[in-house]
N, C-alpha and C positions, 0 to 999 in steps of 0.2 A: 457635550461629547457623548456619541452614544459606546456605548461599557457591552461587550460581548461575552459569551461566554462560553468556554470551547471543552469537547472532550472528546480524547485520542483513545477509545475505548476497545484496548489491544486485547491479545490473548493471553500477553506476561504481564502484563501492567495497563494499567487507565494513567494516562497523564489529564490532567484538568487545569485551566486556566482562564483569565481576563486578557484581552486583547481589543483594541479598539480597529472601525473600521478601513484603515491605511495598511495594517499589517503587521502595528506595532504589537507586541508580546507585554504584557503588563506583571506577568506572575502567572508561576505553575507551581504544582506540587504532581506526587507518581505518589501510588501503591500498588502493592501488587494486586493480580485480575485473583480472585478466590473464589467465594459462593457469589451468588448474583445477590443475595440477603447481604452479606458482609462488605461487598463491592461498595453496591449502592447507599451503604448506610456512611461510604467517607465520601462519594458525592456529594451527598444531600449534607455533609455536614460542612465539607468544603464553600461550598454553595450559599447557604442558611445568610450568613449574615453579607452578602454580599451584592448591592442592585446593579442586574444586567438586563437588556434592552431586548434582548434575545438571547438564541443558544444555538449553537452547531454542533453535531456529533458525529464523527468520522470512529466506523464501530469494523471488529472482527468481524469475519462472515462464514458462511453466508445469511443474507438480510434481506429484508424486502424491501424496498425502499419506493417502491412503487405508489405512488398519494392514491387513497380510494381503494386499493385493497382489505380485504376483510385482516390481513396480519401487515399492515404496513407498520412499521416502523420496531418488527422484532427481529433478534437473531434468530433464525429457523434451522436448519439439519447441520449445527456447527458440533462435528466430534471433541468439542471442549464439554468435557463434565458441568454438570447441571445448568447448562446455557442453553442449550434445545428449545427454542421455539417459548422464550423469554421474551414480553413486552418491554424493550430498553426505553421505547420513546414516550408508551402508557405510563412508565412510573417515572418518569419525569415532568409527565401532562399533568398529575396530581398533584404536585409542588409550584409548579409554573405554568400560569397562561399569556405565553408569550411567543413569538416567531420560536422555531425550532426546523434547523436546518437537517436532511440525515441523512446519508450516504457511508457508503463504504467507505474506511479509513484511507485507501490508497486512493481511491476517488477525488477525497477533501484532499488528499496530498497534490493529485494533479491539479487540481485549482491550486491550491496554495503555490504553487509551483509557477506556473502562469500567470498568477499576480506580482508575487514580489521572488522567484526565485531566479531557479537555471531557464526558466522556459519564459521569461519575460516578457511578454511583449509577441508572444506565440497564440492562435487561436487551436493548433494541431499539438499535443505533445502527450506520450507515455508518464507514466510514473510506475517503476517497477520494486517492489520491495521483497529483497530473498532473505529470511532469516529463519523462524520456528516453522514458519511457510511461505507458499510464493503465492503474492497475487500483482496486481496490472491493474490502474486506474487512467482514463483514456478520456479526453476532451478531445472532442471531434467537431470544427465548426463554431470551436466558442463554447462549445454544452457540451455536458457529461455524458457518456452513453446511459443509457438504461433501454430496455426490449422486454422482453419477459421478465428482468429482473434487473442485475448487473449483472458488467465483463466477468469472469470467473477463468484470467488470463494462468493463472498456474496450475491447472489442468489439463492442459492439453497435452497428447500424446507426441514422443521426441521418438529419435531413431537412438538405439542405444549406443554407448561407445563400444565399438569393436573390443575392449577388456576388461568391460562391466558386466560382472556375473551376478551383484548384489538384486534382491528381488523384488527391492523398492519400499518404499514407508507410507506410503498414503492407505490407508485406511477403506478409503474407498476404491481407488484405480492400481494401488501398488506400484507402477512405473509410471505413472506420466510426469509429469515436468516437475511437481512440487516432492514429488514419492522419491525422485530421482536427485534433486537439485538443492533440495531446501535443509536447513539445519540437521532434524534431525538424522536425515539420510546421509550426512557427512559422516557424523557422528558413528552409527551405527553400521556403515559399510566400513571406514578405516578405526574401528574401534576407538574411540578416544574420547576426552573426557569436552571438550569443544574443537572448531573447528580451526579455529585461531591458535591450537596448538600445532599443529600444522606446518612444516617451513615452508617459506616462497616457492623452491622447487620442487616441491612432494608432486608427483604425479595428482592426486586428485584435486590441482585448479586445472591443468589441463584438459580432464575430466567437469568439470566443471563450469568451464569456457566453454566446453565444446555443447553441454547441454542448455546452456543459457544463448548463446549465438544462435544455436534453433530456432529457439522461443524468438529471439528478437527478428530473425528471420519472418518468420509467420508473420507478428506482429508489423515490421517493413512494409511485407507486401498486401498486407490486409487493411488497417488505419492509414498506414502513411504518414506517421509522424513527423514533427519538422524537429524534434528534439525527443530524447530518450532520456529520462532522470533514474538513474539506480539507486536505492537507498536502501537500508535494512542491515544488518548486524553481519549477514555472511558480506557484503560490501563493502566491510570495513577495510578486508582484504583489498587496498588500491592495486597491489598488482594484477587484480583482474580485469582490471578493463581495457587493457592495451590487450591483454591475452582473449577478452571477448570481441574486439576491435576487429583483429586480426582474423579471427575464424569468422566473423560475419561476415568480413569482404571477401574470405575465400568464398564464402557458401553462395554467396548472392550474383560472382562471378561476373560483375560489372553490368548485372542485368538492367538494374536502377541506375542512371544516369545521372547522376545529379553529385553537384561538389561535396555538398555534407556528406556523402556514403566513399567515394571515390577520393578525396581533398582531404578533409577534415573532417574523417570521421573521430576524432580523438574528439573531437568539438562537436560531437551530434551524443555519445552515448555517455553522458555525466551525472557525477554524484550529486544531492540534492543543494541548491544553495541554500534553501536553508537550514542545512544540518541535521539535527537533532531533533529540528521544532519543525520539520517540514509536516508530519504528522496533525499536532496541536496546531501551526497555524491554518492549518487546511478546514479544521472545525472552526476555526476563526472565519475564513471565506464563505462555511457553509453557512455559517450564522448572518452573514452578512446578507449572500441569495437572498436566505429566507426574511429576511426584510425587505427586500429589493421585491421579491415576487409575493408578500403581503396583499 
């Protein structure tokens, strides 16, 4: 049985685990993301006594993932302290000569997704994750994008809501889709201490929906997905998706013909099935690739 080995190397926390290649989960453990010294020292310890066949790493960004690059396999311009343009996949090449799979974490989500989740049996499908921030992982055809690098789907610029005065959180763009939509712009626009304190009704899901509907929009008519997986921590919120359901079919105004959008679209824009592990098993998938394209 070949023994994989996977890591979901976020920005709150690295999940790391075994999984074999069907999609079965063997064992995880989490700690939190800290220095990249400290990080990697419960990797490597995680790891140490444990034989895997390969490894897949679905990592924060943004990343190079680019094969043949002069920085493939670092995180490069990520505003996470002391991570900047960090060799992830060189200090794991020094412990291990073995396949090594590497893509962005939502990436390996959309595979994972594809194989054994909501997107089953799909060659087209999204994977969207809104939580500390928002990114977009897109199989197109069967294969992952990559161009000049990857999608870098939670940056793109939205129309504001007509009662949004707040002046955005990103770092870099201040209003675009992650500056506007992602944790901690909840946070910090209705002052509060998470976003889950929140009730159902409070004006900012409606706010919300209305800037995430955009994005799916864009997204709609650009990929063409045949399915849409939402996952990440501000998702937890289920009332949002009937509330994004509904503002994307206003926005798109019957333009896309098709039953998924117009029928069922409650059945096109879903949470991940595999939960929690959509993440971890996605580095599970990438590990697998990278033996498959050995």
């Amino acid at each position: 049985m070949t023994i994989l080995g996977a890591i979901e190397a976020g920005g709150t926390k690295f999940v790391c685990g075994l999984g074999t290649e069907d999609g079965t989960l063997l064992d995880r453990v989490s700690f939190p993301t800290t220095t990249p010294e400290e990080t990697m020292k419960h990797v490597l310890h995680y790891f140490s006594d444990k034989t895997i066949d390969a490894m897949g790493v679905g990592s924060f960004g943004p990343i190079d993932p680019i094969v043949g690059s002069p920085t493939y396999g670092y995180i490069t311009s990520t505003p996470k302290p002391h991570w900047s343009n960090f060799n992830l996949i060189g200090a794991l090449r020094e412990h291990w000569d073995i396949p090594i799979g590497f893509d962005t974490d939502v990436n390996g989500a959309a595979l994972g997704e594809s194989l054994w989740g909501a997107a089953q049996g799909l060659d087209n499908c999204l994977y969207i994750t809104v939580g500390t921030g928002i990114g977009a992982g897109a199989m197109v055809g069967g294969k992952l994008i990559h161009g000049l690098s990857h999608p870098e789907m939670g940056h793109i610029l939205v129309r504001r809501h007509p009662k949004d005065t707040f002046e955005g959180a990103c770092p870099y763009h201040h209003d675009c889709l992650e500056g506007l939509a992602a944790g901690p712009a909840i946070v910090k626009r209705w002052q509060v201490a998470h976003g889950s304190d929140l009730p159902n009704d409070h004006e900012a899901w409606e706010m919300e929906s209305y800037y995430l509907a955009q994005a799916l929009m864009n997204y709609v008519l650009i990929v063409s997905p045949q399915k849409i997986v939402m996952g990440g921590g501000i998702m937890k919120q289920t009332h949002l998706f009937p509330m994004i359901s509904m503002q994307l079919k206003a926005l798109l105004k019957n333009y896309i013909q098709h039953p998924s959008l117009n029928v069922n679209i409650d059945n096109y824009i879903v949470p991940p099935g595999l939960g929690d592990n959509a993440g971890l098993l996605g580095a599970i998938a990438l590990a697998n690739l990278a033996v498959q394209e050995k």
